[in-house]
Residue, then its C-alpha position, 0 to 999 in steps of 0.5 A: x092338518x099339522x097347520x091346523x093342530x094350532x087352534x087345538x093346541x092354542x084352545x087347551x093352553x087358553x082353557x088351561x090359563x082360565x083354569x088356573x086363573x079361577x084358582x087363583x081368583x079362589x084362593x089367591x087374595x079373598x077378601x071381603x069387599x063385595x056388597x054384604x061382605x062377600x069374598x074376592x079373590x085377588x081383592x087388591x086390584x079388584x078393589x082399586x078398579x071399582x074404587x077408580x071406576x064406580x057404577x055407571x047405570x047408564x054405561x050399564x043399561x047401553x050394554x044390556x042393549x049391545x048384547x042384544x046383537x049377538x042373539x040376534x046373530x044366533x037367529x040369523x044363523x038359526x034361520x039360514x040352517x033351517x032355511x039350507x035344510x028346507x032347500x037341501x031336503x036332507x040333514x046330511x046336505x045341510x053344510x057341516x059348519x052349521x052343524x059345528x055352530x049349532x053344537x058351539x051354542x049349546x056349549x056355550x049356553x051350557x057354560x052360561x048355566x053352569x057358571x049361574x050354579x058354580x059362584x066364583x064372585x058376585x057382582x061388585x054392585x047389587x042391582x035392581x035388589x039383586x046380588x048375581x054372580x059375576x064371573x066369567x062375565x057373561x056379556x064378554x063370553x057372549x060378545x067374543x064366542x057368537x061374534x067371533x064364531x060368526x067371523x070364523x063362520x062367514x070366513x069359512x062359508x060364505x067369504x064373497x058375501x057382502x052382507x057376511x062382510x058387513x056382518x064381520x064389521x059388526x061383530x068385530x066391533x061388538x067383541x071389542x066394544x061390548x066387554x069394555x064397555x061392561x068393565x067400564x060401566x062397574x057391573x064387573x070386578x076386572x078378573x071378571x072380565x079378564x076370566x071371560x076373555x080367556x074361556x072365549x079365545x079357549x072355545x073360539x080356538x076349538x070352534x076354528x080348528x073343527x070348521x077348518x079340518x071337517x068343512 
């Protein structure tokens, strides 16, 4: 159990760091150099990544459809709950973790909407006439929390399956590649991304701990 209380203690110290990240995006500084004038935090090196980087559409849409991936993986796990629950013919037989993954979606989703409602930035580019919020990015969050849980997950449940082996690969490559890719393409200021990476590893952490204490 002592070995476990890592993960609980590593998921506070991440969500504390984004915490006190946020802050210091708030306040730390703001200038205006957002489309319409609108304020950044840490604006300096914010505003040289933009500059050095610019907007890639191309990048931009191929990211859109790699994100489509980690939906898909929340299906596949929507299916195999509901098909352990038709052959188990009992919620208190269906496998706990899937339990603990549903409740990791609804949170995540959650912190989706509310992030969508609590502006910290806006986008460094307006797209399709659109200003949006930006931070924490919301592809990176996606990438780590579905694919990385999907790891925890196989690991825990289903570590001989050559299928949840390959799924591993896939979302290993995904967490990787997908918030890279989003930074490159220009939709996002640097913080953006770096916000998103550490609310991710906070959530991933208390996501491990209750899978490996209560299987």
């Amino acid at each position: 159990m002592k070995n476990k209380r890592k993960y609980l203690i590593g998921g506070f110290a991440f969500f504390l760091m984004f915490i006190i990240f946020t802050i210091i995006i708030k306040f730390i500084d703001v200038k205006n150099i957002g489309p319409h004038n609108t304020s950044v935090g840490l604006a300096t090196i914010n505003n040289f990544f933009v500059n050095k980087i610019g907007f890639h559409n191309k990048i931009y849409k191929l990211t859109e459809i790699l994100g489509i991936i980690p939906i898909i993986i929340v299906l596949i796990y929507a299916i195999i709950g509901l098909y352990s629950l038709i052959e188990e013919k009992s919620f208190k037989k269906v496998n706990k973790n899937l339990y603990y993954l549903a409740i990791f979606y609804i949170i995540v989703l959650g912190i989706y909407v509310l992030f969508e409602k609590i502006i910290i930035n806006f986008r460094p580019v307006i797209i399709e006439g659109i200003l949006e919020s930006s931070y924490p990015s919301s592809h990176t969050i996606l990438a780590i929390c579905i694919c990385g849980s999907s790891i925890i997950l196989n690991n825990a449940i289903f570590k001989n399956n050559k299928i949840a082996k390959l799924e591993n690969i896939i979302s290993f490559i995904i967490i990787i590649l997908l918030p890279l890719l989003r930074f490159i393409s220009g939709v996002h200021w640097f913080t953006d991304i770096i916000g998103g990476v550490l609310l991710s590893f906070s959530l991933l952490l208390f996501f491990k701990y209750f899978v490996d204490c209560k299987k």
